[in-house]
C-alpha positions as CSV (number, residue, x, y, z in Angstrom):
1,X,-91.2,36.2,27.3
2,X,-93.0,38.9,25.3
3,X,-92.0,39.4,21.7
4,X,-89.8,42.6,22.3
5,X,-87.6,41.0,25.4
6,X,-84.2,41.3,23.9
7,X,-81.9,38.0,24.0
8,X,-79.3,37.9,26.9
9,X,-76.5,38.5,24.7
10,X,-78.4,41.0,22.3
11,X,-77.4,44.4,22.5
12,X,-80.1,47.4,21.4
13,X,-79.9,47.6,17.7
14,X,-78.8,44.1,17.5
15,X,-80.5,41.5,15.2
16,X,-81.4,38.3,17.8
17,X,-78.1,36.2,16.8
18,X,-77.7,32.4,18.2
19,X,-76.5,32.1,21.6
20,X,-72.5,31.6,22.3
21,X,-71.0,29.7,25.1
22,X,-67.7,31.7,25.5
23,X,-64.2,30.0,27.2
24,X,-63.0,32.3,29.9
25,X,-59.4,31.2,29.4
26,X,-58.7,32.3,25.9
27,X,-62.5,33.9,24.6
28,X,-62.4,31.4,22.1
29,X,-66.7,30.8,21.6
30,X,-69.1,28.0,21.0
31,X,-72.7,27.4,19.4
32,X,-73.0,24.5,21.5
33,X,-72.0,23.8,25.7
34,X,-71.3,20.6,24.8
35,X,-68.0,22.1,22.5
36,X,-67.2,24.2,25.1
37,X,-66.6,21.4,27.6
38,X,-64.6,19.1,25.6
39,X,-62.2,22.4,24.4
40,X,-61.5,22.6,28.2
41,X,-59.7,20.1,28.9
42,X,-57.5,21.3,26.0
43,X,-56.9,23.5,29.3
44,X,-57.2,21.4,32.7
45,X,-55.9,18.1,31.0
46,X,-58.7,16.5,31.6
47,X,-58.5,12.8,30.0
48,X,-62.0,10.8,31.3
49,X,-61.9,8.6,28.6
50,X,-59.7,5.3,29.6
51,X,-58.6,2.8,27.3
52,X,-59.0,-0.9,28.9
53,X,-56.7,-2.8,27.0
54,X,-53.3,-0.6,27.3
55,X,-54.6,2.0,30.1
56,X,-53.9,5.3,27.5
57,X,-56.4,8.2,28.4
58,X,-57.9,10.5,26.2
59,X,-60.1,13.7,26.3
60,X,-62.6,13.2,23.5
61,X,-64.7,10.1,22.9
62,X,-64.1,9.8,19.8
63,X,-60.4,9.7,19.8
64,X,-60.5,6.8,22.5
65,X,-62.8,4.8,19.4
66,X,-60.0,5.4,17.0
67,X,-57.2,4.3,19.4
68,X,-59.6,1.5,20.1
69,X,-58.8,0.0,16.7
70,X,-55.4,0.0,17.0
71,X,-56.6,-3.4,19.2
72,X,-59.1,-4.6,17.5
73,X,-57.4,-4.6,14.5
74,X,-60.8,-2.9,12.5
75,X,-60.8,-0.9,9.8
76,X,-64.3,0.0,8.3
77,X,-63.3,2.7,5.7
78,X,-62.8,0.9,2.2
79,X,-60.6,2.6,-1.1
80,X,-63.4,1.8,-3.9
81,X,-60.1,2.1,-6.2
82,X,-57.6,-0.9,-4.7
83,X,-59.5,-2.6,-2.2
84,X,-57.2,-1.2,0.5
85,X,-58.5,-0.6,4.3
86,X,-58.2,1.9,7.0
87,X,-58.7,2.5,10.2
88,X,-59.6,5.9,10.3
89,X,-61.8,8.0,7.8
90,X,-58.4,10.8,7.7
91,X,-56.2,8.2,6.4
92,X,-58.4,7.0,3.7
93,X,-59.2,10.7,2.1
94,X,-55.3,11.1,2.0
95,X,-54.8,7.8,0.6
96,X,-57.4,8.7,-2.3
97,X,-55.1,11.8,-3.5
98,X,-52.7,9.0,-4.3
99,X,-55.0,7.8,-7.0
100,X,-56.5,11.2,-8.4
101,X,-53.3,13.1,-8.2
102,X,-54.6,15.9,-6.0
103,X,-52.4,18.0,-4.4
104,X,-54.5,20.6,-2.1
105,X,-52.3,22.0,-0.1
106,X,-49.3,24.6,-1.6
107,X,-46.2,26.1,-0.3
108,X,-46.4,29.9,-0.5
109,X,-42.5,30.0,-0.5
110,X,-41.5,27.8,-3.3
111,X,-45.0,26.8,-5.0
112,X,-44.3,23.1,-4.3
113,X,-47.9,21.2,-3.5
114,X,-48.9,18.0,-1.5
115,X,-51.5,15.7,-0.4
116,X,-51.5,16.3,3.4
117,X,-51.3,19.1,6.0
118,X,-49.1,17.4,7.9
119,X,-46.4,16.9,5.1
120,X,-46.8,21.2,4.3
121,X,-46.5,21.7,7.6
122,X,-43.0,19.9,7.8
123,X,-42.0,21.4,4.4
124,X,-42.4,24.6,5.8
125,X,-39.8,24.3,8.2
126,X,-37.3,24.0,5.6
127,X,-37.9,27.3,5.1
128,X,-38.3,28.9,8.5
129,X,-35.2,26.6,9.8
130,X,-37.7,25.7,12.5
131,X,-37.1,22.5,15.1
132,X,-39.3,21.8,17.9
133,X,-38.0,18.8,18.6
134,X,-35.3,18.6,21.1
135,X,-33.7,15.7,22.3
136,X,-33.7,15.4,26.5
137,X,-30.3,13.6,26.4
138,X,-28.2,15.8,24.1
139,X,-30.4,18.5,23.2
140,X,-30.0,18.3,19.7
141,X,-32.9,19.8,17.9
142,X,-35.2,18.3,14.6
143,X,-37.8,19.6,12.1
144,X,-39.7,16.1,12.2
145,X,-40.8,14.0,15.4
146,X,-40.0,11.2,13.8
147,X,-36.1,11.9,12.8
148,X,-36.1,12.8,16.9
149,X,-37.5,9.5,17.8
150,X,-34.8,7.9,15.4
151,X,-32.3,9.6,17.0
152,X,-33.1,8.6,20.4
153,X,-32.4,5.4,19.4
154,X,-28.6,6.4,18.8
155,X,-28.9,6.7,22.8
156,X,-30.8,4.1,23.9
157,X,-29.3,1.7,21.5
158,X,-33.2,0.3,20.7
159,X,-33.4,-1.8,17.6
160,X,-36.8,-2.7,17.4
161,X,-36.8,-3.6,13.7
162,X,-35.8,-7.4,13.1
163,X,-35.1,-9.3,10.0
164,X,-37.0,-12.4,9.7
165,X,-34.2,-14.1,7.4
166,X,-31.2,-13.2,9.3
167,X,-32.2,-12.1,12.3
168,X,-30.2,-8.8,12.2
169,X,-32.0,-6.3,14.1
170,X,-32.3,-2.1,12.9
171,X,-33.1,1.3,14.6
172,X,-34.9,2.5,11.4
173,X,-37.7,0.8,9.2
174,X,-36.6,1.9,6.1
175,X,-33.1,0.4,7.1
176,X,-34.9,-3.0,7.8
177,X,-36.6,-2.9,4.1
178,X,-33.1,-1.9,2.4
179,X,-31.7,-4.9,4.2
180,X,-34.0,-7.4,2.9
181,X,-33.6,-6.1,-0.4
182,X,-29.9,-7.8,0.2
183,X,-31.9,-11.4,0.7
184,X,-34.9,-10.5,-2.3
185,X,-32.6,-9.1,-4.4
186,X,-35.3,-6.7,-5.5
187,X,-34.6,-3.6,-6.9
188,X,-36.9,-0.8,-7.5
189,X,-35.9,1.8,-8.5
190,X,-35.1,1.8,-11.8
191,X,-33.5,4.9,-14.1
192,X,-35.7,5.7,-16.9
193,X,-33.1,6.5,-19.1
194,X,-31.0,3.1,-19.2
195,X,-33.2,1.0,-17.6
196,X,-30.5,0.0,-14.9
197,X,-32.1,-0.8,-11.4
198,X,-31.0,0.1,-7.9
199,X,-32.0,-1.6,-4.5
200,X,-31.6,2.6,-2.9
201,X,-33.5,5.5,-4.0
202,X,-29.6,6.9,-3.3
203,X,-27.7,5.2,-5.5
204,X,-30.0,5.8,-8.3
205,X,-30.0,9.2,-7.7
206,X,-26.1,9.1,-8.1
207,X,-26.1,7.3,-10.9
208,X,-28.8,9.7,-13.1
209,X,-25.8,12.4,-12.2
210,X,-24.2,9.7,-14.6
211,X,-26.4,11.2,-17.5
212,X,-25.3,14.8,-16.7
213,X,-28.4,15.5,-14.6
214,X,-30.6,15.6,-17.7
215,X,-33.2,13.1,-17.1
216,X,-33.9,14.7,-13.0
217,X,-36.7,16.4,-13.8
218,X,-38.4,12.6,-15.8
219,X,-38.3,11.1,-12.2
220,X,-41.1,11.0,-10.2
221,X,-39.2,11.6,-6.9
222,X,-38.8,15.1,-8.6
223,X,-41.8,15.8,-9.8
224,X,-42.7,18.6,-7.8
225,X,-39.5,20.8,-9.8
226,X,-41.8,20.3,-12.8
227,X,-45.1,21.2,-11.3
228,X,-42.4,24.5,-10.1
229,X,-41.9,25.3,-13.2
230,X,-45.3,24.8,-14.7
231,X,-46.8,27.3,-12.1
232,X,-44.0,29.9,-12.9
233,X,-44.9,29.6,-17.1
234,X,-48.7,30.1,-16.0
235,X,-47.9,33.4,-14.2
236,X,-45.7,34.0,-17.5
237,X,-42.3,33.7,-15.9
238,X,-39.2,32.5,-16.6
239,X,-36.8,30.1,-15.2
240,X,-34.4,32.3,-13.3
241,X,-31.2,30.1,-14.4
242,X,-32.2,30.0,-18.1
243,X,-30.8,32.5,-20.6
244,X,-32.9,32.8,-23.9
245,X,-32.4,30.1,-26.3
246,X,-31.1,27.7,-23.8
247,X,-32.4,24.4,-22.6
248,X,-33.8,24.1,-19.1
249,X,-31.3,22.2,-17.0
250,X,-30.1,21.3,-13.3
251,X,-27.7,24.0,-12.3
252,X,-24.3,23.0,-11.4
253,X,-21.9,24.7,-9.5
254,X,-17.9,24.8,-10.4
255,X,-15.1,25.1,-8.4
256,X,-12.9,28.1,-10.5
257,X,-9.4,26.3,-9.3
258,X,-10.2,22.6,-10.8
259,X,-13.5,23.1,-12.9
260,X,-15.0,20.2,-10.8
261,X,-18.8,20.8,-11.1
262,X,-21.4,20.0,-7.6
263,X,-25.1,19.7,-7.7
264,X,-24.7,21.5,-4.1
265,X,-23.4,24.8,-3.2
266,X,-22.6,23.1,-0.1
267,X,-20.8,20.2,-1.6
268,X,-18.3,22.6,-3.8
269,X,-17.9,25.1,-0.5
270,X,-16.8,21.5,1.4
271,X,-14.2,21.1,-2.0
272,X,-13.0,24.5,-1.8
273,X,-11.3,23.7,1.1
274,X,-9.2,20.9,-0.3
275,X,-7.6,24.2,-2.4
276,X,-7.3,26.9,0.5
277,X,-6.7,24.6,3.4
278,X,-9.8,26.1,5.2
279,X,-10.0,23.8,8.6
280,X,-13.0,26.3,10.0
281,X,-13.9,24.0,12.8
282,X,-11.5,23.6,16.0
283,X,-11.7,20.9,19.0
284,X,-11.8,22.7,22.1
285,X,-10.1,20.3,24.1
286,X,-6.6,20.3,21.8
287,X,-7.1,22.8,19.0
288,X,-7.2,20.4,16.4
289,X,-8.8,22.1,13.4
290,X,-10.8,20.2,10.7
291,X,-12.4,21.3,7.3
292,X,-15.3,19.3,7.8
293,X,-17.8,19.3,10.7
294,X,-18.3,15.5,10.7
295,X,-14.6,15.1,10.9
296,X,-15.1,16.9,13.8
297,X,-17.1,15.1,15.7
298,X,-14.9,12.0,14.9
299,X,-12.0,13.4,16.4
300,X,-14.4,14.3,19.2
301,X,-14.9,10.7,20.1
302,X,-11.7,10.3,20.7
303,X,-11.5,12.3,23.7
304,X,-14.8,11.0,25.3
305,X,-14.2,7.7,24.5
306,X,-17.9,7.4,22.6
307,X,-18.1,4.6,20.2
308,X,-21.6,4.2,18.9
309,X,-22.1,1.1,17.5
310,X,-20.9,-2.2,17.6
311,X,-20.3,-5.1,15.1
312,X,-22.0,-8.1,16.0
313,X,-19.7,-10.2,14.2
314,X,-16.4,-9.2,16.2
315,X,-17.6,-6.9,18.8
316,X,-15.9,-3.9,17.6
317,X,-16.8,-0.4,18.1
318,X,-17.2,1.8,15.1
319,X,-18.8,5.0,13.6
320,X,-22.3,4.4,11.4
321,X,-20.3,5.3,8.4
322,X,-16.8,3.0,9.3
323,X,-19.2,0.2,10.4
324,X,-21.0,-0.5,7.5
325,X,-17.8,-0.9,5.1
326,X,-16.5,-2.8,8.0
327,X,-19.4,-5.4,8.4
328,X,-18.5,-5.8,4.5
329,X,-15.7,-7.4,5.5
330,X,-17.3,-10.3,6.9
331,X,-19.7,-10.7,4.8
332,X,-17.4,-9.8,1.2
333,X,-20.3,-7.9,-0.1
334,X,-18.9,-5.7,-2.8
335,X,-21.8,-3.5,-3.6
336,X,-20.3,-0.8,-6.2
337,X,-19.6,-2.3,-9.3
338,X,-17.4,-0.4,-12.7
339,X,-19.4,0.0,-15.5
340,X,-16.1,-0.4,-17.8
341,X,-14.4,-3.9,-16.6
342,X,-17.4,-5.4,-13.8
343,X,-15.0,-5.1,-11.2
344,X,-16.5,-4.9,-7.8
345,X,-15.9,-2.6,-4.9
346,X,-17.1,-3.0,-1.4
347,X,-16.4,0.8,-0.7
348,X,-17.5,3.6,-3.1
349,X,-14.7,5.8,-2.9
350,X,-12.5,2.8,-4.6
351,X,-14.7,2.6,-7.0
352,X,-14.1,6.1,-8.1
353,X,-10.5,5.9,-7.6
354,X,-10.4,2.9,-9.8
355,X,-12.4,4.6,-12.6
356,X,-9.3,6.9,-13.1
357,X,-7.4,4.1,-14.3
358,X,-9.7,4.2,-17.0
359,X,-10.2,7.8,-17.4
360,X,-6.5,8.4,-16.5
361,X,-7.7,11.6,-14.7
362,X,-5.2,12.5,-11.7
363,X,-6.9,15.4,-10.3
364,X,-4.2,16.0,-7.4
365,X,-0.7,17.5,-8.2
366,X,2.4,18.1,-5.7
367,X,3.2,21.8,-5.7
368,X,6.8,20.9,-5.2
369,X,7.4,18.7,-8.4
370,X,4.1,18.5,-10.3
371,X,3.6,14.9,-10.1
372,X,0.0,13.9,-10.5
373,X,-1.7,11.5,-8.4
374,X,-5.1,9.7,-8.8
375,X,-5.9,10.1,-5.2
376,X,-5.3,12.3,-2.5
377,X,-3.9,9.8,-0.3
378,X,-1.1,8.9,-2.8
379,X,-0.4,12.2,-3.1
380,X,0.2,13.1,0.7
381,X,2.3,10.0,0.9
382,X,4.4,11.2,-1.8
383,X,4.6,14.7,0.2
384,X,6.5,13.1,2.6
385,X,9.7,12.4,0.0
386,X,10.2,15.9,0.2
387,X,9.4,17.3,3.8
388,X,10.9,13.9,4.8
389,X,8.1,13.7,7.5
390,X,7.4,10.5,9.0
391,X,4.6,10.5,11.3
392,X,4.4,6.9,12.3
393,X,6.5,5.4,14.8
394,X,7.4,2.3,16.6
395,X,6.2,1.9,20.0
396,X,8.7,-1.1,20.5
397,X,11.9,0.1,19.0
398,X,11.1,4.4,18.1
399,X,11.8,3.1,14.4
400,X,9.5,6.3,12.0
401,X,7.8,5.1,8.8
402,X,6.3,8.0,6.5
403,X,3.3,5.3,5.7
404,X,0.9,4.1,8.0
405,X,1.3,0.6,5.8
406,X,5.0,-0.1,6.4
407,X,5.0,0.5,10.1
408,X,2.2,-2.2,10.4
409,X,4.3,-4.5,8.4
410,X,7.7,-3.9,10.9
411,X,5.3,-4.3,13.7
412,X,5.4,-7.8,12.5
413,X,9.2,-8.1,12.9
414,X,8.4,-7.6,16.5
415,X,5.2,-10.1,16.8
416,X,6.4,-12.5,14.6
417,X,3.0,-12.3,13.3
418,X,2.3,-14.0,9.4
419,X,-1.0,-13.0,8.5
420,X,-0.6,-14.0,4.7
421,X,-0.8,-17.8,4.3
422,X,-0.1,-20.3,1.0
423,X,-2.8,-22.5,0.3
424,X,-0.9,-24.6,-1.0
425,X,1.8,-25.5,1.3
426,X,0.7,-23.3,3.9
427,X,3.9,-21.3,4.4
428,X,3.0,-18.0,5.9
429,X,4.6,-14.7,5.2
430,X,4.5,-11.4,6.8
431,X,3.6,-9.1,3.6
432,X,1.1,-10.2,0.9
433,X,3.6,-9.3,-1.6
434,X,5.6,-11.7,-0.3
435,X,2.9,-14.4,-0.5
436,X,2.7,-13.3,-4.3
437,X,6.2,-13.6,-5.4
438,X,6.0,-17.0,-3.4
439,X,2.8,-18.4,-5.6
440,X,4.7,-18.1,-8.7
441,X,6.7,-21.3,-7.5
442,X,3.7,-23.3,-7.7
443,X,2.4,-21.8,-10.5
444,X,5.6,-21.7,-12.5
445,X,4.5,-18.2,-14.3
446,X,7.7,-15.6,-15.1
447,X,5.3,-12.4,-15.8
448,X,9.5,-10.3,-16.2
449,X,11.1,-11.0,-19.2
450,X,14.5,-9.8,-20.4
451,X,14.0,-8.5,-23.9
452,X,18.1,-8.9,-24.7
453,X,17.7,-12.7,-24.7
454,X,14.0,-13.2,-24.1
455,X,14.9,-15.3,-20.9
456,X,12.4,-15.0,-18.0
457,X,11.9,-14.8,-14.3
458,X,9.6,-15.0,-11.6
459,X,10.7,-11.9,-10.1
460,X,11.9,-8.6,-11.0
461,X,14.8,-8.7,-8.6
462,X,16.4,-11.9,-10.4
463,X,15.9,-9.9,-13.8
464,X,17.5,-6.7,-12.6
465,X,20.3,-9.1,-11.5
466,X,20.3,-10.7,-14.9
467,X,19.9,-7.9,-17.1
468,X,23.7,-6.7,-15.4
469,X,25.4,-9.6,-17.6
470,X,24.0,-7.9,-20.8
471,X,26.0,-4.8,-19.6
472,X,29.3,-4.4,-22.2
473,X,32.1,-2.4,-19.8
């Protein structure tokens, strides 16, 4: 070629450049032919490379050697810090930002930084409300592949995780290593401000709320508020929720009818409803109207007969939530435990109605008489004393109770059934009252004493009856 000849893809004018291979599909260009081969089949779907032990089929070389070690069990890149191993050379440069701290990659929406692409990338679509994962059977949508390939399981009923001790078998990892915390007995996560260890991340996140929220932003979990804030005081600004002179602190926000305070806007909106009434979301197939959407889809079940998971213990169907306070019934696990007397709960909403018999808060009041209740179920039973409703009824004999509770103890009158038995003679009774008042003949205790004479009884009926021959006409 003589020295002027101009290079095929040299233009007059044009300095000689290094030849590009170009792709005709999407123009995208390559130094070398060999690039250009292997980005086509990111086109045709070409997979030549065949794995032999599991028959998986990849397009680049190099990806088949990676899979390859998912057999052979290798893993030649080495953390010079712990000793740990990998299998690919990815994994360990990721691992290495847990040692050093570095955090390369940044949110451009709330300044929040991490130690992968991947875990940006799924961070952003808290932002852009993005989900590209849709679910085939349902087509629910999720931000995350892998909360899609949880939730798959809710169809397929797969439980592939299994507990070595007990043999009880999980859809979800992380619900296998909660479990076994319940056979360890480790715990944690411990609060930095007490010292008090939890076997959940979630329960010690509720109880830091227990130190007004001021110790949130010590925790590691929450560390990224703190580098937040940091990066706003380098640019020189404030903290948009703190007024000069004032102390950084978690916002709060209050309900203006009760002065309850949420850590969610969402959480007090769901409240606000227990004062107007709000029941925003209806059942199309009777017009039923709830204030909460997972009430909803309760209610929903009841239509199409959908009842997700079974106990293994009995073989009844339940809801996730119902089931696991039900499987505490067999096992008598009483998880939630009051700070002021020990006493142990196996559900955590009796725990917090049994703190207000130490606070002696009664945060729900009848509009007709102003009696105060310490729950809202006490207080929609005593509703019922003046609307005289009584929603319950008697298959057998069309008898209405305005308690759930006393029609399933006259449902016994018809059964004959005596679920509450003495252990020491074994007499039976049909209410667990009953069974009280009848222990006191063993045990000889009169807890009702007349203070006229100081005589006492073992029930109040015999002092009422007592107290009448006191009475001077």
């Amino acid at each position: 070629m003589a020295t002027d000849e101009l290079h095929p893809n040299q233009g007059e004018g044009e300095q000689s450049s290094p030849r590009t291979h170009k792709c005709r599909d999407c123009g995208k260009e390559f130094r070398f032919l060999s690039r250009l081969k292997k980005h086509l089949r990111t086109h045709t779907g070409e997979k030549p490379y065949l794995c032999e032990e599991c028959g998986k089929q990849f397009s680049v070389l190099y990806s088949l050697k990676k899979h390859m070690r998912t057999h052979t069990g290798e893993k030649p890149y080495n953390c010079e810090e712990c000793s740990r191993q990998f299998s690919r050379l990815g994994h360990l440069k990721h691992h290495k930002r847990t040692h050093t701290g570095e955090k390369p990659y940044r949110c451009e929406e709330c300044d929040k930084q991490f130690n992968s692409l991947c875990h940006l990338k799924q961070h952003i679509r808290t932002h852009t409300g993005e989900k590209p994962y849709r679910c085939e059977a349902c087509s629910k949508q999720f931000s995350h592949l892998s909360n899609l390939k949880r939730h798959i399981r809710t169809h397929t009923g797969e439980k592939p995780y299994r507990c070595d001790v007990c043999s009880g078998q999980f859809s979800d990892l992380c619900n296998l290593k909660t479990h076994i915390r319940t056979h360890t007995g480790e715990k944690p996560q411990r609060c930095q401000e007490c010292g008090r260890k939890f076997s959940e991340l979630g329960s010690l996140k509720k109880h830091i709320r227990s130190h007004n929220g001021n110790i949130v932003f010590k925790f590691l979990h929450f560390s990224f508020r703190i580098n937040s804030l940091t990066n706003m005081a380098a640019r020189g600004e404030s903290h948009p929720k703190q007024e000069e002179g004032e102390q950084s602190s978690p916002r709060t926000h209050k309900c203006g009818e009760c002065g309850k305070e949420f850590h969610y806007r969402s959480d007090l909106k769901r409240h606000v409803r227990t004062h107007t009434g709000e029941k925003p979301y209806r059942c199309e197939e009777c017009n039923k109207c709830f204030s909460l959407l997972g009430s909803l889809k309760k209610h929903m079940r009841t239509h199409t007969g959908e009842k997700s998971y079974r106990c293994e213990e009995c073989g009844r169907f339940l809801e996730l939530g119902d089931l696991k306070k039900h499987v505490r019934t067999h096992t008598g696990e009483k998880p939630f435990r009051c700070e002021e007397c020990s006493k142990q709960f196996s559900e955590s909403g009796n725990l917090k109605k049994h703190m207000r018999t130490h606070t002696g808060e009664k945060p729900y009041r009848c509009e007709e008489c102003n009696m105060q209740f310490r729950d809202l179920g006490s207080m929609k039973r005593h509703m019922r004393t003046h609307t005289d409703e009584k929603p319950y009824r008697c298959e057998e004999c069309s008898r209405q109770f305005s308690q759930l509770g006393h029609l399933e103890t006259h449902m016994r009158t018809h059964t004959g059934e005596k679920p509450f038995r003495c252990e020491e003679c074994s007499r039976q009774f049909r209410q667990l009252c009953h069974l009280e008042i009848h222990m006191l003949t063993h045990t000889g205790e009169k807890p009702y004493g007349c203070e006229e004479c100081s005589k006492k009884f073992s029930q109040l009926s015999n002092l009422k009856r007592h107290l009448r021959t006191h009475v001077h006409i």
